[in-house]
ChimeraX commands (.cxc) that place a marker at each C-alpha (Angstrom):
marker #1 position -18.27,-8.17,20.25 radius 0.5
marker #1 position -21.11,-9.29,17.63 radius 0.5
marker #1 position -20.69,-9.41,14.30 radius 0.5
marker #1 position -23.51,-9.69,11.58 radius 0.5
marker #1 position -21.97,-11.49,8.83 radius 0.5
marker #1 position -23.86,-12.11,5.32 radius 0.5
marker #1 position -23.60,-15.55,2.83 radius 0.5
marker #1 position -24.07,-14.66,-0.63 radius 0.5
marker #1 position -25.15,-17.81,-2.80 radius 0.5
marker #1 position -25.51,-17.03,-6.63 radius 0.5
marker #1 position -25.98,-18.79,-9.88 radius 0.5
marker #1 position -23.45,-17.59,-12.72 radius 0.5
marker #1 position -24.54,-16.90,-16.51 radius 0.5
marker #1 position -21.89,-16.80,-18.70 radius 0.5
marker #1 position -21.96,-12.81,-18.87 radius 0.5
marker #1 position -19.41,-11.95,-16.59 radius 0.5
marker #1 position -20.94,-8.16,-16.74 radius 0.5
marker #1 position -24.15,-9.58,-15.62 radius 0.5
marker #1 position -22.66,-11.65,-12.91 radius 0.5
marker #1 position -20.45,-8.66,-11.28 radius 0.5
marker #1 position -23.82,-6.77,-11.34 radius 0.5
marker #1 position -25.68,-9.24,-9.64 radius 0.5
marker #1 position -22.60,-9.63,-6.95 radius 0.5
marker #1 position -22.82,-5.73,-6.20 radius 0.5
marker #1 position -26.47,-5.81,-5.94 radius 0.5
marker #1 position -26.45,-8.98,-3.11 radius 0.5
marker #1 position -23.46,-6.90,-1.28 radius 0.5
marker #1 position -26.19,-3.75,-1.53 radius 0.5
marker #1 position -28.60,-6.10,-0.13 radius 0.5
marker #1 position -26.44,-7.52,2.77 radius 0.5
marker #1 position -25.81,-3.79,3.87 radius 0.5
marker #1 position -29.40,-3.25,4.14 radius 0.5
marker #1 position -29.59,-6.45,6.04 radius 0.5
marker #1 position -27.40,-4.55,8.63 radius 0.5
marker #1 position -24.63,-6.63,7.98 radius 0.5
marker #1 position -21.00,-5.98,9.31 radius 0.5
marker #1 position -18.87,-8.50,6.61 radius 0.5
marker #1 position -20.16,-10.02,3.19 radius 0.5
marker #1 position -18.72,-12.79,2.53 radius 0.5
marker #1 position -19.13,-13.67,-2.00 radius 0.5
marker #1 position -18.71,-17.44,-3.44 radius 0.5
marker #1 position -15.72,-18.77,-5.24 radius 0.5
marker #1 position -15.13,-17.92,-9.30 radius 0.5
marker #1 position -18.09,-15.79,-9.24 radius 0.5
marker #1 position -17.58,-13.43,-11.83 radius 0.5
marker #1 position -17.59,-16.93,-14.53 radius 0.5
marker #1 position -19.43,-20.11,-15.21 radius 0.5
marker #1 position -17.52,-22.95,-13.30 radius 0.5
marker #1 position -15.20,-23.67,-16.51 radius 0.5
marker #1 position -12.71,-25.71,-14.36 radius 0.5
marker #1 position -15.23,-28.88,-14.86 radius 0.5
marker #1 position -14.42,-29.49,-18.53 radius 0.5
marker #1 position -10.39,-29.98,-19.90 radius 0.5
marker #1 position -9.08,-28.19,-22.74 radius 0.5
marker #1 position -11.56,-25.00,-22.60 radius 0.5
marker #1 position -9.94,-21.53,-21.82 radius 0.5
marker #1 position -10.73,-19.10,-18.79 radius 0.5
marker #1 position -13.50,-17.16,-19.96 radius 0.5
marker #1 position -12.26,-13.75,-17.95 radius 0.5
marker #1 position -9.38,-13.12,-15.49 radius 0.5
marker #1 position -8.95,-10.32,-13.35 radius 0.5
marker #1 position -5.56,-8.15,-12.60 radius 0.5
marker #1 position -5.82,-8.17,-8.19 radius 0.5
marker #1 position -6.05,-5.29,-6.98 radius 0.5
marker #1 position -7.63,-4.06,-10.50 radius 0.5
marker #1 position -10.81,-2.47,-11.59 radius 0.5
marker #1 position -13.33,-5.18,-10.26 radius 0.5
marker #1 position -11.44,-4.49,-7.00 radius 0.5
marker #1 position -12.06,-0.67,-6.79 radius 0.5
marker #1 position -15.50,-0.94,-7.66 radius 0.5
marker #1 position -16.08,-2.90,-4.88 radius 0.5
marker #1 position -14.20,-0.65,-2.69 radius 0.5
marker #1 position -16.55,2.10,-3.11 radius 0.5
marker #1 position -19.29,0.53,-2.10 radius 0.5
marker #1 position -17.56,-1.22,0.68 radius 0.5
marker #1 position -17.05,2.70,1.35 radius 0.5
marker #1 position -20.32,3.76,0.66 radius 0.5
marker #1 position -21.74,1.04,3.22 radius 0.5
marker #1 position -19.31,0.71,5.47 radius 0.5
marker #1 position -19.02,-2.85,4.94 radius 0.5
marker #1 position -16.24,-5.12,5.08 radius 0.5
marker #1 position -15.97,-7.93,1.94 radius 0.5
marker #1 position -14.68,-11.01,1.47 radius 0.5
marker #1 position -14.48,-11.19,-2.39 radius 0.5
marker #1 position -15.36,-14.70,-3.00 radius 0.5
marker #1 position -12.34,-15.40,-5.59 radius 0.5
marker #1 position -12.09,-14.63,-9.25 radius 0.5
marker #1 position -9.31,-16.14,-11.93 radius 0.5
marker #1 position -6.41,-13.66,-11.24 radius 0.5
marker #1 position -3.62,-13.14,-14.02 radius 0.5
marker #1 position -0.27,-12.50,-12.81 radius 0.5
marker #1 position 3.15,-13.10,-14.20 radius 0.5
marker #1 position 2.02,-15.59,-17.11 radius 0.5
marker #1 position 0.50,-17.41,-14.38 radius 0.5
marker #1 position -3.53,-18.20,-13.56 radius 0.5
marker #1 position -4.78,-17.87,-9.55 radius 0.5
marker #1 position -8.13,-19.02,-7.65 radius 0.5
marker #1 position -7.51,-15.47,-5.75 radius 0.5
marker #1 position -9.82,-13.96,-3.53 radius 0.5
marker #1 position -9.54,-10.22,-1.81 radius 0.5
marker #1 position -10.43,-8.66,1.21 radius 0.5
marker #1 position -11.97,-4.78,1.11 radius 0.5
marker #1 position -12.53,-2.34,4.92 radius 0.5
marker #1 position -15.49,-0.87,5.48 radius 0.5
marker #1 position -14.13,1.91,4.36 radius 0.5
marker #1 position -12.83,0.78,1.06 radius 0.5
marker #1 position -9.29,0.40,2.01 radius 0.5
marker #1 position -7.64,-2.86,-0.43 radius 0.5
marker #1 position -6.33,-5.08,2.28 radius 0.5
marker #1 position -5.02,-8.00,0.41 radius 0.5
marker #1 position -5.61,-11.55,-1.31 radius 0.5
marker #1 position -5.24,-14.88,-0.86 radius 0.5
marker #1 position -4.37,-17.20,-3.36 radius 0.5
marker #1 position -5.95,-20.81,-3.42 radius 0.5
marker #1 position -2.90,-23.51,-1.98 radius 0.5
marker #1 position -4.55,-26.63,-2.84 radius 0.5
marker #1 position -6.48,-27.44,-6.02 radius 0.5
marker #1 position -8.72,-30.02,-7.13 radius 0.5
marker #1 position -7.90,-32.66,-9.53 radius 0.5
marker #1 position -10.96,-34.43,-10.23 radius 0.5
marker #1 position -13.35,-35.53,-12.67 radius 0.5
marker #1 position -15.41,-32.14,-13.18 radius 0.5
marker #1 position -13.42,-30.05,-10.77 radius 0.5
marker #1 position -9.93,-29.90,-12.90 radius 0.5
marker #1 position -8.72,-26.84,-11.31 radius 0.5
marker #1 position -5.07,-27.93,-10.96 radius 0.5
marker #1 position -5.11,-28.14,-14.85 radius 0.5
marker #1 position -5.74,-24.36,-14.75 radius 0.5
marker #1 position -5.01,-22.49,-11.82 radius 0.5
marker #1 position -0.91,-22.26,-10.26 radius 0.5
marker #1 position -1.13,-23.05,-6.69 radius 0.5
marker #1 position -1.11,-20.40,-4.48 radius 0.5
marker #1 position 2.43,-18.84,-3.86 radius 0.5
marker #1 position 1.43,-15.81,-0.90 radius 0.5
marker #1 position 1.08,-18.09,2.05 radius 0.5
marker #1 position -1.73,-17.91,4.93 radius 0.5
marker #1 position -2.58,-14.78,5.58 radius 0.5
marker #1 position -4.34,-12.71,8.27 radius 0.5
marker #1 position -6.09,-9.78,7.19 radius 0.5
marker #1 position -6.46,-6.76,9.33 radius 0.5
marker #1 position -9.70,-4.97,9.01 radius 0.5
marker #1 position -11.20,-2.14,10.90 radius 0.5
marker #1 position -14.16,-4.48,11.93 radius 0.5
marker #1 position -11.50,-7.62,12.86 radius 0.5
marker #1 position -8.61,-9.92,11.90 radius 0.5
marker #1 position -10.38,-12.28,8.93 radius 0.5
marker #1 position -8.58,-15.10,7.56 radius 0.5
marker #1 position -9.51,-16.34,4.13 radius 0.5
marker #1 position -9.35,-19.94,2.60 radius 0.5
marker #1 position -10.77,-21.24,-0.55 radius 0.5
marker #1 position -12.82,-24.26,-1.35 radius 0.5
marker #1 position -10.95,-27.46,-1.43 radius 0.5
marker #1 position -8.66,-26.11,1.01 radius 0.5
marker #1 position -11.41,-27.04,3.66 radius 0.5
marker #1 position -10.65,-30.31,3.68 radius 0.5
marker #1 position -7.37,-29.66,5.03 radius 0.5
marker #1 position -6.86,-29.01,8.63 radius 0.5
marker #1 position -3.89,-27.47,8.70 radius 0.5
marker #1 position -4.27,-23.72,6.75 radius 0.5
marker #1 position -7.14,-23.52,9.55 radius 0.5
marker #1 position -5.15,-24.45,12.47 radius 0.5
marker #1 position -2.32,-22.06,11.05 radius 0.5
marker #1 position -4.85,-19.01,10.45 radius 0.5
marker #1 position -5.99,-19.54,14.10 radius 0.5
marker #1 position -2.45,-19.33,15.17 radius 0.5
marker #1 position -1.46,-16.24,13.12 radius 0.5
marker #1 position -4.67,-14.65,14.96 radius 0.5
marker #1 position -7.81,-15.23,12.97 radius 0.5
marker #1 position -10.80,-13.83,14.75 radius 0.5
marker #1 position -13.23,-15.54,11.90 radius 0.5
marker #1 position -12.14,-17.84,8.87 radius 0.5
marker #1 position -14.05,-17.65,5.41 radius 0.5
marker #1 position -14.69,-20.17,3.13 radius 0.5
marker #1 position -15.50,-19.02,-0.48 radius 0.5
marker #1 position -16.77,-22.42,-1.86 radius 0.5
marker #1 position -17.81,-24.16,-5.23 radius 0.5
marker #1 position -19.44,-27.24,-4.36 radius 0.5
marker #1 position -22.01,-30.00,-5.58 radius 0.5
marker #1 position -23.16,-33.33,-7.00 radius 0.5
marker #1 position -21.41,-34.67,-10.75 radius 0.5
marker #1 position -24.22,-36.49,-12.37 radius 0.5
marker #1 position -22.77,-39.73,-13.54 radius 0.5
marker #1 position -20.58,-40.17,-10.50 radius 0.5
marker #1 position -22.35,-41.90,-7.12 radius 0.5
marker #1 position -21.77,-40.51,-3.53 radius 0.5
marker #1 position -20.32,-44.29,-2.23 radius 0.5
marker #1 position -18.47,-43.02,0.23 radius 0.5
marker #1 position -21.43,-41.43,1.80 radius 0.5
marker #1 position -23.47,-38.00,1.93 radius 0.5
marker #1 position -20.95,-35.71,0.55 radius 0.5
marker #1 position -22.86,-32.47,1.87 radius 0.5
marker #1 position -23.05,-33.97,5.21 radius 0.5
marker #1 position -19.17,-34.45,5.01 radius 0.5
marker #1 position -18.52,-30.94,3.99 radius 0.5
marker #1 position -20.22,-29.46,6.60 radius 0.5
marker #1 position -19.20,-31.88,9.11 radius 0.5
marker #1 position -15.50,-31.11,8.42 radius 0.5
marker #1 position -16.19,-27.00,8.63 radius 0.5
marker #1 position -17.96,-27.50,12.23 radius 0.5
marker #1 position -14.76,-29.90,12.67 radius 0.5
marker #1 position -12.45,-26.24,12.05 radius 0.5
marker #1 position -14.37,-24.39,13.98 radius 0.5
marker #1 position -14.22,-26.46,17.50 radius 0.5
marker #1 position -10.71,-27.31,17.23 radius 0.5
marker #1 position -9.45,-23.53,16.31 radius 0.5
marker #1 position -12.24,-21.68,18.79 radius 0.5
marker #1 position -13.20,-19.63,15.68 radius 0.5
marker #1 position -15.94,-18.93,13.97 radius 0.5
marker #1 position -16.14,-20.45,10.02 radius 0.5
marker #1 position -18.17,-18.75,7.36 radius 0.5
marker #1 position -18.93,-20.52,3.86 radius 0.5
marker #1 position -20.48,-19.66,0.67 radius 0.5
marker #1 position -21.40,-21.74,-1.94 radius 0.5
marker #1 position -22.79,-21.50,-5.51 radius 0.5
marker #1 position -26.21,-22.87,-6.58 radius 0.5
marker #1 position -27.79,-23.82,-9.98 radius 0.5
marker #1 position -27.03,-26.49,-12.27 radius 0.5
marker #1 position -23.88,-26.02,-14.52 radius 0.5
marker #1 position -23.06,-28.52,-16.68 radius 0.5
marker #1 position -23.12,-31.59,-14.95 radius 0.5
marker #1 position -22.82,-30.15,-11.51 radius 0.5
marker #1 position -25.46,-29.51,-9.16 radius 0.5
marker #1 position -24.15,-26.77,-6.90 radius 0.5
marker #1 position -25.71,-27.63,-3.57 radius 0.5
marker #1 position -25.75,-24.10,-1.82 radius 0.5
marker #1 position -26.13,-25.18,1.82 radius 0.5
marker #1 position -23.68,-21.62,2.94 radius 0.5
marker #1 position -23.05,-22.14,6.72 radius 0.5
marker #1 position -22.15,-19.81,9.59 radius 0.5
marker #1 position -20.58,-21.58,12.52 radius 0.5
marker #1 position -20.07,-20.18,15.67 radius 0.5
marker #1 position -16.71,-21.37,17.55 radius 0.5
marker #1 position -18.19,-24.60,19.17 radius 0.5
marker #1 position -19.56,-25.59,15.98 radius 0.5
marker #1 position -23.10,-24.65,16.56 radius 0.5
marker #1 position -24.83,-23.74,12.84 radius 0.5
marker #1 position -26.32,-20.42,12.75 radius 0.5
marker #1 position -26.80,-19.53,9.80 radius 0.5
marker #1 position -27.26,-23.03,6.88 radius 0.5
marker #1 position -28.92,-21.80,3.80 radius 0.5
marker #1 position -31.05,-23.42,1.62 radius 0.5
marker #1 position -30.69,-24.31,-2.32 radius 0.5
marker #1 position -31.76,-20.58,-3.74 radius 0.5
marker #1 position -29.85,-17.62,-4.75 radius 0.5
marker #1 position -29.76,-14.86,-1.66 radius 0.5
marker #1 position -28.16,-13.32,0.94 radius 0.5
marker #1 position -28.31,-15.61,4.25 radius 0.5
marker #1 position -27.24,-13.44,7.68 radius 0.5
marker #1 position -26.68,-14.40,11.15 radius 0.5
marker #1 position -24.90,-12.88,14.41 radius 0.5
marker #1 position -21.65,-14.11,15.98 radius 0.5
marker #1 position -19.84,-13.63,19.11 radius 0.5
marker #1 position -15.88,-12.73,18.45 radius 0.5
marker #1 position -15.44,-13.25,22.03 radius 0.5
marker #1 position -16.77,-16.62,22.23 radius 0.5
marker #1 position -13.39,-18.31,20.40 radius 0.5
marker #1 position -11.00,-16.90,23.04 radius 0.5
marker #1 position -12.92,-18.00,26.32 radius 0.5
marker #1 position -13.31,-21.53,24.83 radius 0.5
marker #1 position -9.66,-21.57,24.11 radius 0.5
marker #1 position -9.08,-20.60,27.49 radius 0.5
marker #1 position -11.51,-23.44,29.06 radius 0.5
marker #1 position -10.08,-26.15,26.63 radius 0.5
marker #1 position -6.74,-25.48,25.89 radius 0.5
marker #1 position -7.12,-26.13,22.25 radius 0.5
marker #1 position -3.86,-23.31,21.57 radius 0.5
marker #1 position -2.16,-23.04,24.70 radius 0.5
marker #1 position -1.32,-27.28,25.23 radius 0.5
marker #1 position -0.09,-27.83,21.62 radius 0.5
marker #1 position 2.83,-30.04,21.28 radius 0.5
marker #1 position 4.60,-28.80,18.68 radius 0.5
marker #1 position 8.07,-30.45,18.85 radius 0.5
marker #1 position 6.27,-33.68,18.80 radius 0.5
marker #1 position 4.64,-32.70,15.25 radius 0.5
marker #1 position 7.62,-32.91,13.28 radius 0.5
marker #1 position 5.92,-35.89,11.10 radius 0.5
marker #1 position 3.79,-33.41,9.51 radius 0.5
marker #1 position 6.33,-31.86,7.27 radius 0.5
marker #1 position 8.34,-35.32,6.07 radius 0.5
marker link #1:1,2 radius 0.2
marker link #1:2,3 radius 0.2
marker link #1:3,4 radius 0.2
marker link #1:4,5 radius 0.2
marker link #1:5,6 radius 0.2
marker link #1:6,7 radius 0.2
marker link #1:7,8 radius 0.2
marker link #1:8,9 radius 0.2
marker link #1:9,10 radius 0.2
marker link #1:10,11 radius 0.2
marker link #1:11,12 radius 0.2
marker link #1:12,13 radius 0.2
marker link #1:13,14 radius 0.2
marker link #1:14,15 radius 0.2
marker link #1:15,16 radius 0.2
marker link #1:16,17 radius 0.2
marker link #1:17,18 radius 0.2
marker link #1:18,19 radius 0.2
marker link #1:19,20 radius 0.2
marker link #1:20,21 radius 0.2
marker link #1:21,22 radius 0.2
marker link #1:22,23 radius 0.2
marker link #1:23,24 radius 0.2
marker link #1:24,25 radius 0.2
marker link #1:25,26 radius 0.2
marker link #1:26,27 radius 0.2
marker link #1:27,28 radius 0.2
marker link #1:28,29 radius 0.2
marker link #1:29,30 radius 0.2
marker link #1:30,31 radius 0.2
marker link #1:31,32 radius 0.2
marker link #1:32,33 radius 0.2
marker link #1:33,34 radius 0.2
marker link #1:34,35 radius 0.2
marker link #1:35,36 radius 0.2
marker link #1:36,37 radius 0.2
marker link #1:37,38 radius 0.2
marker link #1:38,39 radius 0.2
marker link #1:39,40 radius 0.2
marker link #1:40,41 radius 0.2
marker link #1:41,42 radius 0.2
marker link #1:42,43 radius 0.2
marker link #1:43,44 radius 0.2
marker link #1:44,45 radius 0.2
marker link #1:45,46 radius 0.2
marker link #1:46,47 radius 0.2
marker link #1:47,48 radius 0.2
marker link #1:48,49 radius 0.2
marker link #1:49,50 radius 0.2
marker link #1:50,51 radius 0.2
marker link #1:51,52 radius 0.2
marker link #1:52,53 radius 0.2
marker link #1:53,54 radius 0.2
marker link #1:54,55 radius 0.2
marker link #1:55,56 radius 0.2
marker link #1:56,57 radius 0.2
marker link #1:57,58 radius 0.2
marker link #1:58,59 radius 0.2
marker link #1:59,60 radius 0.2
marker link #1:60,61 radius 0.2
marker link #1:61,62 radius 0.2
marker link #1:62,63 radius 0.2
marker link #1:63,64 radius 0.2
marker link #1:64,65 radius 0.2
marker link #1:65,66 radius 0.2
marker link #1:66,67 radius 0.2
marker link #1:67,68 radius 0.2
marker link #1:68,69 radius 0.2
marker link #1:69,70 radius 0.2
marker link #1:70,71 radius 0.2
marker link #1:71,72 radius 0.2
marker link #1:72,73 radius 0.2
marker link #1:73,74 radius 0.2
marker link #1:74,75 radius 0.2
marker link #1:75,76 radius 0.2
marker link #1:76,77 radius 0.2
marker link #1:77,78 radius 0.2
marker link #1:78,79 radius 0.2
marker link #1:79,80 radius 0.2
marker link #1:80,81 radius 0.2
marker link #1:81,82 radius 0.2
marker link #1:82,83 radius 0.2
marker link #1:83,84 radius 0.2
marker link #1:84,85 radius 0.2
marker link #1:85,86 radius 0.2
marker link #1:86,87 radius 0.2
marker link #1:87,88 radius 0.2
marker link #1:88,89 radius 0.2
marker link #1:89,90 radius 0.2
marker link #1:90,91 radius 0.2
marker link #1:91,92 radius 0.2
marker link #1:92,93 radius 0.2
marker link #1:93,94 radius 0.2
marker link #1:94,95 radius 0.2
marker link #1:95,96 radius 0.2
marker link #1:96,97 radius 0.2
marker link #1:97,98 radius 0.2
marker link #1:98,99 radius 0.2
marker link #1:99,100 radius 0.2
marker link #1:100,101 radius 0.2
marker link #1:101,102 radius 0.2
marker link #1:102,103 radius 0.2
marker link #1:103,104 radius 0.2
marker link #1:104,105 radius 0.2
marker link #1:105,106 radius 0.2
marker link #1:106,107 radius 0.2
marker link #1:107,108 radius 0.2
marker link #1:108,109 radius 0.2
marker link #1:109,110 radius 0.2
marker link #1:110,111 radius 0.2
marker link #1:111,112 radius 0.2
marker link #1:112,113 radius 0.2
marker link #1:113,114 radius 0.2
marker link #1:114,115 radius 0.2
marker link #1:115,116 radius 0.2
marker link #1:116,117 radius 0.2
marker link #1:117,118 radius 0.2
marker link #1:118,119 radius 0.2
marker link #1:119,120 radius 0.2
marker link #1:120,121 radius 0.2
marker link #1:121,122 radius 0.2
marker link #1:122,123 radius 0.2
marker link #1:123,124 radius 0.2
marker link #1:124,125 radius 0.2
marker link #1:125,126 radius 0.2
marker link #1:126,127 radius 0.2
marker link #1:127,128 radius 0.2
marker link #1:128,129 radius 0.2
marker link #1:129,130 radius 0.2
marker link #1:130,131 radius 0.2
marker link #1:131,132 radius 0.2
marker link #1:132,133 radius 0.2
marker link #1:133,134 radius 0.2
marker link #1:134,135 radius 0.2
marker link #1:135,136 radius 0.2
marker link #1:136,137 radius 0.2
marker link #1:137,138 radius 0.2
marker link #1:138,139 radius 0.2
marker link #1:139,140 radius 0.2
marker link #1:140,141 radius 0.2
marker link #1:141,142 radius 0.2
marker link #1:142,143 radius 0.2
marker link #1:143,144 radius 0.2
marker link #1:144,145 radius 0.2
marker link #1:145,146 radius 0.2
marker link #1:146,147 radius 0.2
marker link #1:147,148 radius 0.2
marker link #1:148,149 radius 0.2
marker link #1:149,150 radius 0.2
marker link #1:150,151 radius 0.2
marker link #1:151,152 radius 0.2
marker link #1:152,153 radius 0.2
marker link #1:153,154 radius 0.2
marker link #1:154,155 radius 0.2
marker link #1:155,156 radius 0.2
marker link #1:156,157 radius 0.2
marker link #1:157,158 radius 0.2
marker link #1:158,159 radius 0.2
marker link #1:159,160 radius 0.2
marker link #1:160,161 radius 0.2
marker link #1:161,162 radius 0.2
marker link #1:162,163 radius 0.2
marker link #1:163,164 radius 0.2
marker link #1:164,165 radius 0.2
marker link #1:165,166 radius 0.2
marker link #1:166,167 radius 0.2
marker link #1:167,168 radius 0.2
marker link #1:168,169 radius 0.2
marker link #1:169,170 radius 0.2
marker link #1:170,171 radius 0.2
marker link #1:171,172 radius 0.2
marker link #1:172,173 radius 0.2
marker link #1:173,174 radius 0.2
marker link #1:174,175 radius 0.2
marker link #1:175,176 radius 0.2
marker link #1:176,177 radius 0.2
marker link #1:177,178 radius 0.2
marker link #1:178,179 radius 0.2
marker link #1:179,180 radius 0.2
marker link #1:180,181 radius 0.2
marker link #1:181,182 radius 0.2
marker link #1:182,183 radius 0.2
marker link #1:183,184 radius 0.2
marker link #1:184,185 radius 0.2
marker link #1:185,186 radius 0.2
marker link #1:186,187 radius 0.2
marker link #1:187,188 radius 0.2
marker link #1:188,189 radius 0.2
marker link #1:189,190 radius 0.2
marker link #1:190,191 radius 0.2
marker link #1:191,192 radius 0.2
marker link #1:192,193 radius 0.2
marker link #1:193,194 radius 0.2
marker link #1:194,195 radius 0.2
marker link #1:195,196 radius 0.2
marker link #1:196,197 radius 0.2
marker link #1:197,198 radius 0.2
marker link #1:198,199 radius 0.2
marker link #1:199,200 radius 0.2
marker link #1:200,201 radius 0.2
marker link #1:201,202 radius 0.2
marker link #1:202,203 radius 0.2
marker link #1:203,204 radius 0.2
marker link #1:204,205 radius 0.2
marker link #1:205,206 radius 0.2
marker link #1:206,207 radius 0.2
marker link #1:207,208 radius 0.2
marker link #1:208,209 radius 0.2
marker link #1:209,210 radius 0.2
marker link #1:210,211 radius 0.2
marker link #1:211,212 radius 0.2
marker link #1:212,213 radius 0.2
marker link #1:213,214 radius 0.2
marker link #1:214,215 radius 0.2
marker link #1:215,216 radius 0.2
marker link #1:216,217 radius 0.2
marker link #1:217,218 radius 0.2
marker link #1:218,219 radius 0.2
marker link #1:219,220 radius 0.2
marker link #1:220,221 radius 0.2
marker link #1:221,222 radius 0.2
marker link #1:222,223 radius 0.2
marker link #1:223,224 radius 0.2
marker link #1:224,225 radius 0.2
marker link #1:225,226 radius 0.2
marker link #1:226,227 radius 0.2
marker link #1:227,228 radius 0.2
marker link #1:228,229 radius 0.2
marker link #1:229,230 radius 0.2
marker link #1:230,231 radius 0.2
marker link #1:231,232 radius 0.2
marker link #1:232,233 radius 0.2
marker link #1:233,234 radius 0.2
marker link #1:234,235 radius 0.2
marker link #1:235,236 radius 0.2
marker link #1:236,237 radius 0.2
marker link #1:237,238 radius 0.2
marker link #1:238,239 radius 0.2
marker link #1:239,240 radius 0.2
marker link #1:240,241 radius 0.2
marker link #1:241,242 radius 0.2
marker link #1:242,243 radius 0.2
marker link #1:243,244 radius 0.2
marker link #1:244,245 radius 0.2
marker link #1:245,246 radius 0.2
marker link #1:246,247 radius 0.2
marker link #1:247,248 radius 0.2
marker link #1:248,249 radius 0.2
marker link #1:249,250 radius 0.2
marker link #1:250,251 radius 0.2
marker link #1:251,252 radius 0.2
marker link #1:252,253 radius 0.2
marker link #1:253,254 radius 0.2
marker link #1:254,255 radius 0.2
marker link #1:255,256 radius 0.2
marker link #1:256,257 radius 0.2
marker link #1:257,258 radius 0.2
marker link #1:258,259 radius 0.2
marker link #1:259,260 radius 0.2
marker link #1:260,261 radius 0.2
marker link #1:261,262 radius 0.2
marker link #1:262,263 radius 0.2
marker link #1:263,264 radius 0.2
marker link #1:264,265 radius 0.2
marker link #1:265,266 radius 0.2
marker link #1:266,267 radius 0.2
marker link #1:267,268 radius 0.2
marker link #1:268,269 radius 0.2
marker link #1:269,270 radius 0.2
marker link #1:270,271 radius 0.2
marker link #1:271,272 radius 0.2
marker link #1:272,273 radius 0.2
marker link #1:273,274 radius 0.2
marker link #1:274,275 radius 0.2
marker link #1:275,276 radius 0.2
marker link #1:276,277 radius 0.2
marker link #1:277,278 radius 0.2
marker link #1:278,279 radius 0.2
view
């Protein structure tokens, strides 16, 4: 089975109205593109406010809420299934990097809420947001079983491996990612690392891996864009470039499960020997 799945990169103003607008219109866009799954980047109703300490959330959302049902109907109206990037949710007192998932036809399946967060100089998200509390989550949609994943928590291979496991057909990553001006890349490329370690999910679960990023200069970060769609050996279809847009390419769903099959990458785990893991 192929699926068509859209990247939406955007840049965010600091009119949240403005930005929701713009989201709807790239999802209207995608459709037209034919695609099956939209896929929106992380926080992208706001301005990145997570760089700078001490500054409030400029909007939060209630999840499911209003922002929610209007993108249901035009899930609906397009028969498209979204990933909603993630937006600052308010529940119980408490702040979440949340993002949603809405059926083509316009059906609220459920959120995730962001497990690990950043605490870094210009991405102090663990000074804001309460780590996720809803576990890893597969989400059953009329179009096929998406798992969802936020940002930092990329660069941990376990939610991945655990998503695969719980039956994941295709794992999104709703991203916000760049270069801090004032801090050097020693370690290496840092863009080259962040895709590396995506391709790096995808060939070890068998699944395809879908990421969208921001773009445009906030502050002092220079969200790099770069969205990816990899295909369950790793191969990049889709790598977008630095501009705002929608960015669509073509999977196989039954590629993942004949690899596993061939390789074993499932089926020959050792679990009683991974005990380690949670000491």
């Amino acid at each position: 089975m192929h699926v068509r799945v859209a990247l939406i990169q955007m840049r965010m103003s600091e009119d949240v109205g403005k930005n929701i607008e713009r989201a709807m219109l790239f999802l209207e866009e995608a459709a037209k593109d034919g695609a099956d799954i939209a896929c929106l980047p992380e926080l992208f109703t706001t301005t990145y406010f997570p760089q700078t300490l001490g500054v409030e959330a400029p909007h939060c959302e209630e999840v499911p809420g209003r922002l929610s049902e209007t993108i249901s109907e035009l899930a609906r109206k397009h028969d498209l299934v979204v990933v909603a990037g993630s937006v600052p949710e308010s529940s119980g007192g408490a702040l979440y990097n949340t993002s949603f998932v809405i059926d083509s036809a316009g059906r609220y399946v459920g959120k995730y809420r962001k497990m690990h967060l950043p605490d870094d100089e210009c991405f102090w998200e663990a000074h804001y947001f309460t780590a996720g509390d809803l576990g890893y989550n597969v989400f059953e949609t009329s179009l096929c079983r998406v798992g969802v994943l936020i940002c930092y928590d990329q660069w941990f291979p376990e939610p991945a491996r655990i998503l695969a496991l719980k039956g994941a057909e295709i794992i999104f990553y709703p991203s916000a990612i760049g270069s801090v001006s004032g801090i050097s890349q020693e370690e290496g490329d840092w863009a080259e690392a962040w895709e590396t370690v995506q391709r790096g999910h995808a060939i070890a679960n068998a699944l395809p891996v879908a990421v969208t990023n921001r773009v445009g200069v906030e502050g002092r970060i220079e969200f790099w864009g770069r969205s990816l769609l990899i295909d369950a050996f790793g191969k990049v279809v889709v790598r977008a470039d630095r501009e705002e847009g929608v960015f669509t390419g073509k999977i196989d769903l039954e590629q993942g499960p004949a690899i596993r099959r061939g390789w074993g990458f499932l089926s020959k785990r050792r679990p009683e020997t991974y005990g380690d893991l949670t000491r």
